[in-house]
Wavefront OBJ file of the C-alpha trace (Angstrom):
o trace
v -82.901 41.015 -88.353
v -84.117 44.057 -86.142
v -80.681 45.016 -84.933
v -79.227 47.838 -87.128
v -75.985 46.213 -87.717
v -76.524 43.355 -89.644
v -73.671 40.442 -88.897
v -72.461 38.172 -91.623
v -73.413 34.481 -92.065
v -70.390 34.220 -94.035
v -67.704 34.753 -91.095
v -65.969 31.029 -89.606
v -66.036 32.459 -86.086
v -67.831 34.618 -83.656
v -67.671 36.596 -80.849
v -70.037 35.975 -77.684
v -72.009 39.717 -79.034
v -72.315 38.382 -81.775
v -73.471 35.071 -81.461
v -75.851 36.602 -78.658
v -77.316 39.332 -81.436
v -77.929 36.117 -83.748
v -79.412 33.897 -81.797
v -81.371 36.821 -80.525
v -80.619 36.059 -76.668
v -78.343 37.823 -73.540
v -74.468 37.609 -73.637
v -75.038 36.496 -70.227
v -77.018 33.321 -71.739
v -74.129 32.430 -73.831
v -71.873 32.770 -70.881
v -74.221 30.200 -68.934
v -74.254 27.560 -72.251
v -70.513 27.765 -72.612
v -70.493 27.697 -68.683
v -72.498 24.096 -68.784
v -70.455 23.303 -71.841
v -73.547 23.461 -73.837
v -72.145 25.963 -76.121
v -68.465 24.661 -77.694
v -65.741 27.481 -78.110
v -62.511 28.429 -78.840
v -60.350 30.675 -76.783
v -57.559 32.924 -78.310
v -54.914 34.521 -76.851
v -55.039 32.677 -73.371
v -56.176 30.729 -71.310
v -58.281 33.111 -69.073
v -58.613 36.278 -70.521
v -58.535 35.151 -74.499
v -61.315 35.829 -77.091
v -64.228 33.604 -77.091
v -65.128 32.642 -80.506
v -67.983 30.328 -81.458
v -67.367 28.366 -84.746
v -69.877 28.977 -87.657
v -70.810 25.253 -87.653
v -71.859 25.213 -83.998
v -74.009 28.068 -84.486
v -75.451 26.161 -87.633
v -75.811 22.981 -85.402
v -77.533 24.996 -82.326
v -80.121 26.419 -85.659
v -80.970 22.631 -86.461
v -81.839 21.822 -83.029
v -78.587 19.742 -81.894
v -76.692 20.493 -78.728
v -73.121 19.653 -78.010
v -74.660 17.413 -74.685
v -76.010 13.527 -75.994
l 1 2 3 4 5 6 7 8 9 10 11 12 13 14 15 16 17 18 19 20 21 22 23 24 25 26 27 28 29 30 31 32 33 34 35 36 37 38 39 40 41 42 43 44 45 46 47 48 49 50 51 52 53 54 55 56 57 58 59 60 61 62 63 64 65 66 67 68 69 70
């Protein structure tokens, strides 16, 4: 990884920076794929200003090629 903060595999969720910083694009790209609905989340702590977190297995999922549209 060429950040210098490396990010654990090992977490169950994460936070749009971090799932931008793995999947080596923009947060603004995964703003537009949750936007589309491309991108399952989870929101915490409300329903408009909560977290974001993406779930380990959707990240995994995204890796292998699959999307969350048929």
């Amino acid at each position: 990884m060429s950040t210098t903060t490396a990010i654990s595999l090992e977490k169950l969720f994460y936070s749009r920076n971090e799932t931008a910083q793995l999947l080596g694009v923009s947060v603004g790209t995964i703003d537009n794929l949750i936007d589309r609905g491309e991108l399952p989340f989870k929101r915490i702590g409300g329903p408009m200003r909560g977290r974001v977190l993406i779930s380990r297995a959707t990240l995994l999922k995204l890796a292998e090629g699959e999307t969350s549209k048929g």
